[in-house]
ZABADREN-249297 format. One record per residue (C-alpha): x negated, y, z; residue in three letters; chain. Coordinates in Angstrom, 2 decimals. Example, Ala and Ser with C-alpha at 12.3 -4.5 7.8 and 13.67 -1.06 7.14 Angstrom:
<nodes>
{x=-12.30&y=-4.50&z=7.80&aa=Ala&ch=A}
{x=-13.67&y=-1.06&z=7.14&aa=Ser&ch=A}
</nodes>
This chain:
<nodes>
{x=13.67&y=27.34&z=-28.93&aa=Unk&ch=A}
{x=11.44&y=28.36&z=-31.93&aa=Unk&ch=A}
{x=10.80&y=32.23&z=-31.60&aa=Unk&ch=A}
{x=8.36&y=33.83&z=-34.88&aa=Unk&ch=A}
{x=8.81&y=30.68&z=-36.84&aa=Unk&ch=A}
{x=6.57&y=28.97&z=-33.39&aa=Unk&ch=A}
{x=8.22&y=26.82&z=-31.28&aa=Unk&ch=A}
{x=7.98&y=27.31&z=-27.28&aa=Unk&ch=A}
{x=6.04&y=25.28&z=-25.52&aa=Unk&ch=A}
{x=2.69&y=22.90&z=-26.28&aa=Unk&ch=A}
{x=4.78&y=19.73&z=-27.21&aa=Unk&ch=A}
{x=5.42&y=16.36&z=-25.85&aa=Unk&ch=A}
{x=2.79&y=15.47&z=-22.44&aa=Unk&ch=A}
{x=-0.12&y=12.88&z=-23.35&aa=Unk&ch=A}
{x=0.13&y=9.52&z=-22.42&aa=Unk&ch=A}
{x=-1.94&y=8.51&z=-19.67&aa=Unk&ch=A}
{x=-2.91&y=4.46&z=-19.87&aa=Unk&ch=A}
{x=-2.52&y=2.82&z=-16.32&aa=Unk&ch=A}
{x=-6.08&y=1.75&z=-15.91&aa=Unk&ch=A}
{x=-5.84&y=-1.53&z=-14.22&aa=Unk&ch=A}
{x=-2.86&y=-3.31&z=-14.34&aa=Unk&ch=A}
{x=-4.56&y=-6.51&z=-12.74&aa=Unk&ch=A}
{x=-5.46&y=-4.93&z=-9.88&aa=Unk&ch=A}
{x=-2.20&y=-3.51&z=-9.16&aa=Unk&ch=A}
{x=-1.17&y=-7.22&z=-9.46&aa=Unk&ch=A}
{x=-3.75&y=-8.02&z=-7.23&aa=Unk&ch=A}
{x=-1.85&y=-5.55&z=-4.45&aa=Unk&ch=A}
{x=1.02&y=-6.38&z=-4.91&aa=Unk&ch=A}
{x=-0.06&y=-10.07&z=-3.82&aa=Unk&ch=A}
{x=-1.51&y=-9.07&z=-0.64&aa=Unk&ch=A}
{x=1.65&y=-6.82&z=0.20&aa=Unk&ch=A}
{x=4.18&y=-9.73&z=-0.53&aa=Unk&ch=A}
{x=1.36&y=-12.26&z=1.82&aa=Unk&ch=A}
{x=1.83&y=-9.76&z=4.07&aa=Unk&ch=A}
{x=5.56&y=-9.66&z=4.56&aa=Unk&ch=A}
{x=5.57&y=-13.27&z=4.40&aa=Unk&ch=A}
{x=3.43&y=-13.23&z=7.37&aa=Unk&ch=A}
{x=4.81&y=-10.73&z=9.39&aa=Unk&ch=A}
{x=8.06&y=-12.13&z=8.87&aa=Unk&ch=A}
{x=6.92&y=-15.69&z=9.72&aa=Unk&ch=A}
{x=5.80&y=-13.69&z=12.88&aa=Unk&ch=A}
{x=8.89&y=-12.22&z=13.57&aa=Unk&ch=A}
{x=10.41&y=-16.19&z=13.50&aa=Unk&ch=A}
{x=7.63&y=-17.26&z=15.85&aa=Unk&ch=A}
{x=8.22&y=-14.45&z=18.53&aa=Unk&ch=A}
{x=11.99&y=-14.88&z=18.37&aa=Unk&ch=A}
{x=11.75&y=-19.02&z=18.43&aa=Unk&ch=A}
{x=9.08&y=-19.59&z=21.40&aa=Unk&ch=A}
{x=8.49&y=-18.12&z=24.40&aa=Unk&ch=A}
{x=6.51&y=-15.34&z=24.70&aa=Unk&ch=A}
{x=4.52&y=-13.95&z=27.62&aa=Unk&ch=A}
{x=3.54&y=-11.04&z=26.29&aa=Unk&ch=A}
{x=6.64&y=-9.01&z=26.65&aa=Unk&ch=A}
{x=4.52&y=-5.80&z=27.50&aa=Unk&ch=A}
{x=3.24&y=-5.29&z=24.32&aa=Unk&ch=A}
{x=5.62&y=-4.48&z=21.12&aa=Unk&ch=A}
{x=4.59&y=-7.47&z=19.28&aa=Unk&ch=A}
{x=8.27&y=-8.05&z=17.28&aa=Unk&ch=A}
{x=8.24&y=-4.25&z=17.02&aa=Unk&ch=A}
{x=4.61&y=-4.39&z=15.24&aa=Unk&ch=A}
{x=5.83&y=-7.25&z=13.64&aa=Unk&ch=A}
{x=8.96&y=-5.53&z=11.75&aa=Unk&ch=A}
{x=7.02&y=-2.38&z=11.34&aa=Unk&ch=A}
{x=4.59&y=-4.54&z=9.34&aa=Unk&ch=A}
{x=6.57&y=-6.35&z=7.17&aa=Unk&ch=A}
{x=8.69&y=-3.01&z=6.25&aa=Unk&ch=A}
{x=5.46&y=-1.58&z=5.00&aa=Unk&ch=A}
{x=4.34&y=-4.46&z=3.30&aa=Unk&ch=A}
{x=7.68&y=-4.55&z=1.17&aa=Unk&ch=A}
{x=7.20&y=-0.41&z=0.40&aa=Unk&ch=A}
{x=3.61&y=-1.43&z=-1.26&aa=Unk&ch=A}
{x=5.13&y=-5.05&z=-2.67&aa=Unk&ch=A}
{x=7.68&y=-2.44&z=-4.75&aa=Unk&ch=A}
{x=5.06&y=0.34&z=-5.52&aa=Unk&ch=A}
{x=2.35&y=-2.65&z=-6.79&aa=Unk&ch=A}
{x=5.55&y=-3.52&z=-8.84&aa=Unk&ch=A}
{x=6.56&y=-0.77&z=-10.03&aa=Unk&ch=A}
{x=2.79&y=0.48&z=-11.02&aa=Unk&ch=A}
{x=1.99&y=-3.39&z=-12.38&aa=Unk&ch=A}
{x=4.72&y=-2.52&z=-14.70&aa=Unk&ch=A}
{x=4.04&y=0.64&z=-15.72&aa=Unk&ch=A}
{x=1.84&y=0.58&z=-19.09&aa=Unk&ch=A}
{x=1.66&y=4.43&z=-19.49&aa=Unk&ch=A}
{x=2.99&y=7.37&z=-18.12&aa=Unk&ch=A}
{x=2.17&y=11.43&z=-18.42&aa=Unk&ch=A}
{x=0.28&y=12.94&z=-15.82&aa=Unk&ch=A}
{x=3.10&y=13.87&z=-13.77&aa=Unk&ch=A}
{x=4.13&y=10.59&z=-13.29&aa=Unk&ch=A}
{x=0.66&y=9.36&z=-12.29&aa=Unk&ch=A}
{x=0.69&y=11.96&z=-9.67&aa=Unk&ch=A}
{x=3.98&y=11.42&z=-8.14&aa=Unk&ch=A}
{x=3.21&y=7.50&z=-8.08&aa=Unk&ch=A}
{x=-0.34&y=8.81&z=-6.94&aa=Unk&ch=A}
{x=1.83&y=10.85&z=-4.20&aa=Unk&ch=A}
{x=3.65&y=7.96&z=-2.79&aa=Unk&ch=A}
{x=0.46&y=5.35&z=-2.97&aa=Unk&ch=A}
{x=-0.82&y=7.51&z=-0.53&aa=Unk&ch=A}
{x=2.04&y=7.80&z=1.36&aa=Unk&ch=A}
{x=2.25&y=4.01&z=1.61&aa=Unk&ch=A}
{x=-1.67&y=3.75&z=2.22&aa=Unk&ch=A}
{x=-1.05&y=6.24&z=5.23&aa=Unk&ch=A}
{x=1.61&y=4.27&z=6.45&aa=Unk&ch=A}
{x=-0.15&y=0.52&z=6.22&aa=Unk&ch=A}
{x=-2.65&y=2.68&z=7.67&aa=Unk&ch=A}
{x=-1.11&y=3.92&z=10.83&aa=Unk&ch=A}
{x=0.09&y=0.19&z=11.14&aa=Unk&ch=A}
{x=-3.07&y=-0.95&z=10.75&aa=Unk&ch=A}
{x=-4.65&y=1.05&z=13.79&aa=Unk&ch=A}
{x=-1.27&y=0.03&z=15.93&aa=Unk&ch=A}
{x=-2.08&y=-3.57&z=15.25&aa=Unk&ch=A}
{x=-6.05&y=-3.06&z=16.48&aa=Unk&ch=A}
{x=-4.50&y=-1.44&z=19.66&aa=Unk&ch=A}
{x=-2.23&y=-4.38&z=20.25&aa=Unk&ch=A}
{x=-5.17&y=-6.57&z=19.63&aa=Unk&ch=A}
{x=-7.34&y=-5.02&z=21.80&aa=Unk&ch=A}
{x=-4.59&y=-5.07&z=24.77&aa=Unk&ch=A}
{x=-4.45&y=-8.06&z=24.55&aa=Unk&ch=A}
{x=-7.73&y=-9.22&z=24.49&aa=Unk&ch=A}
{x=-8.57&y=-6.66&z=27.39&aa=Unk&ch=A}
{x=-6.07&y=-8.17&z=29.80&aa=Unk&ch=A}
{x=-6.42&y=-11.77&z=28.45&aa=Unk&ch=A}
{x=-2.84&y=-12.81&z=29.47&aa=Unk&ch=A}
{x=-1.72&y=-14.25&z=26.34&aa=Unk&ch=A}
{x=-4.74&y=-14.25&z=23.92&aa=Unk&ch=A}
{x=-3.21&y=-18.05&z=22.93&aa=Unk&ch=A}
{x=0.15&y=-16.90&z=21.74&aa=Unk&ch=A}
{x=1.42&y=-17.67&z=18.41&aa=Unk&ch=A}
{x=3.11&y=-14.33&z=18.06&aa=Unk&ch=A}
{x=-0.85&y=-12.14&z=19.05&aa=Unk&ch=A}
{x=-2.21&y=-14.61&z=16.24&aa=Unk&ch=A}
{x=0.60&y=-14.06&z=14.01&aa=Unk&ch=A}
{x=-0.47&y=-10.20&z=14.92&aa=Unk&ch=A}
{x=-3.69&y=-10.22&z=14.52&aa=Unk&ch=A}
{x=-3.39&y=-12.15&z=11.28&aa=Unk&ch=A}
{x=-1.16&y=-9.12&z=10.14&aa=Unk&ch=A}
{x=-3.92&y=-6.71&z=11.22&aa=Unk&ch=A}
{x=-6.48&y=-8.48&z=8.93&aa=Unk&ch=A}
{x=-4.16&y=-8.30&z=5.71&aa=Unk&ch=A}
{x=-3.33&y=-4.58&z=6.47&aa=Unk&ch=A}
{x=-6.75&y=-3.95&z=6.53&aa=Unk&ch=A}
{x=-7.94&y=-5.56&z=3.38&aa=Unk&ch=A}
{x=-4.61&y=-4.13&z=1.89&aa=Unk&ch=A}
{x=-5.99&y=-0.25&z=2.92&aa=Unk&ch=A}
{x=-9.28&y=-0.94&z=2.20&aa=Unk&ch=A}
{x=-8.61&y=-2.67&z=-1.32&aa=Unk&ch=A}
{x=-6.31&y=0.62&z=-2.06&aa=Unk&ch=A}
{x=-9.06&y=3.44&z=-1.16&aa=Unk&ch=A}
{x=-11.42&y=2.02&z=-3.33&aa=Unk&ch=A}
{x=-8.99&y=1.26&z=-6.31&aa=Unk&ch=A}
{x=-7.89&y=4.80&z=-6.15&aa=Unk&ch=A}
{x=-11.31&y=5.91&z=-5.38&aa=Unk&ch=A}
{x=-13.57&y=3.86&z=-7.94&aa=Unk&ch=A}
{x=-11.10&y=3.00&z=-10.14&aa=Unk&ch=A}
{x=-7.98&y=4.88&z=-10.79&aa=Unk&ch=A}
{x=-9.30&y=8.38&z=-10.48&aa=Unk&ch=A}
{x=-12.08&y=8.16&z=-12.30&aa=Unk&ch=A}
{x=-9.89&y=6.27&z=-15.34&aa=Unk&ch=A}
{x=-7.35&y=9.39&z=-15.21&aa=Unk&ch=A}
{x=-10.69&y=11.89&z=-15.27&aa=Unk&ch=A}
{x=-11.78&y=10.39&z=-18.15&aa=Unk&ch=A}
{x=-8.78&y=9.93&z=-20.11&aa=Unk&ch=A}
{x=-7.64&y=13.84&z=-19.30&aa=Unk&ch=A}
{x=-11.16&y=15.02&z=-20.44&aa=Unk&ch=A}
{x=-11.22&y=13.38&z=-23.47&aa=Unk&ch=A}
{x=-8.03&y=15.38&z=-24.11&aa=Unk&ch=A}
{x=-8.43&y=18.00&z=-27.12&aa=Unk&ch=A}
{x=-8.00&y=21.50&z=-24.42&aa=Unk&ch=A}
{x=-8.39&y=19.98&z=-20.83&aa=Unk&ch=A}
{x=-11.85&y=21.64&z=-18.92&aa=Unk&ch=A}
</nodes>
């Protein structure tokens, strides 16, 4: 709507580059080794016996390889993604922490199974607790890798590229 010969409104958003493209790559790698895992796990619990019925092992096991398909399609999705306005980058920012928190949580349910295990010492030789605890280990790199992309790399990219910005303080 142009009111006084202006028009309303500052224009089109910026363009924010995605700042590392290889790195989301990189993610999504580990997320789709991770479901691959955790649903070679689920095959292993279901196909041998397992003596370790107390502990949610299948359960983990599922739980693991749903969250490492939610970052497999947010890696995608942000691999993809050349540039984007700043709204975007938040909202994608949004759900990569939503994502971290959950491959988080799993993460921590996977050390408790681990250490059950290992404290009563009834099934440490299992294929499904190795599976597990082989599921832990990629969680882990996968929520460590993502707080120090966002942290060291993504955040500071966005800071710069905002601040160089003709207006933005």
């Amino acid at each position: 709507m142009v009111i006084g010969g202006r028009r309303r409104g500052g224009g089109p958003a910026p363009l924010l580059d995605n700042p590392s493209i290889p790195l989301c790559v990189v993610m999504m790698f580990i997320n789709f080794l991770s479901f691959l895992l955790s649903s070679i796990g689920v095959v292993v619990t279901s196909v041998t016996t397992n003596n370790c019925s107390a502990l949610p092992l299948t359960a983990y096991l599922l739980s693991a390889g749903a969250g490492a398909a939610l970052g497999f399609l947010l890696y995608a999705r942000l691999s993809f993604k050349l540039y984007a306005s700043d709204s975007t980058w938040m909202l994608l920012g949004g759900l990569s922490l939503l994502v971290s928190l959950v491959q988080g949580g799993l993460l921590f349910m996977g050390i408790w199974i681990f250490l059950q295990v290992y404290v009563e010492g009834t099934c440490s030789s299992e294929a499904a607790v190795e599976m597990t605890t082989v599921c832990t280990i990629v969680f882990g790199i996968s929520v460590a890798m993502t707080f120090f992309s966002v942290y060291f790399v993504f955040i500071p990219s966005f800071t710069l590229q905002l601040r160089s910005l003709k207006g933005f303080k």
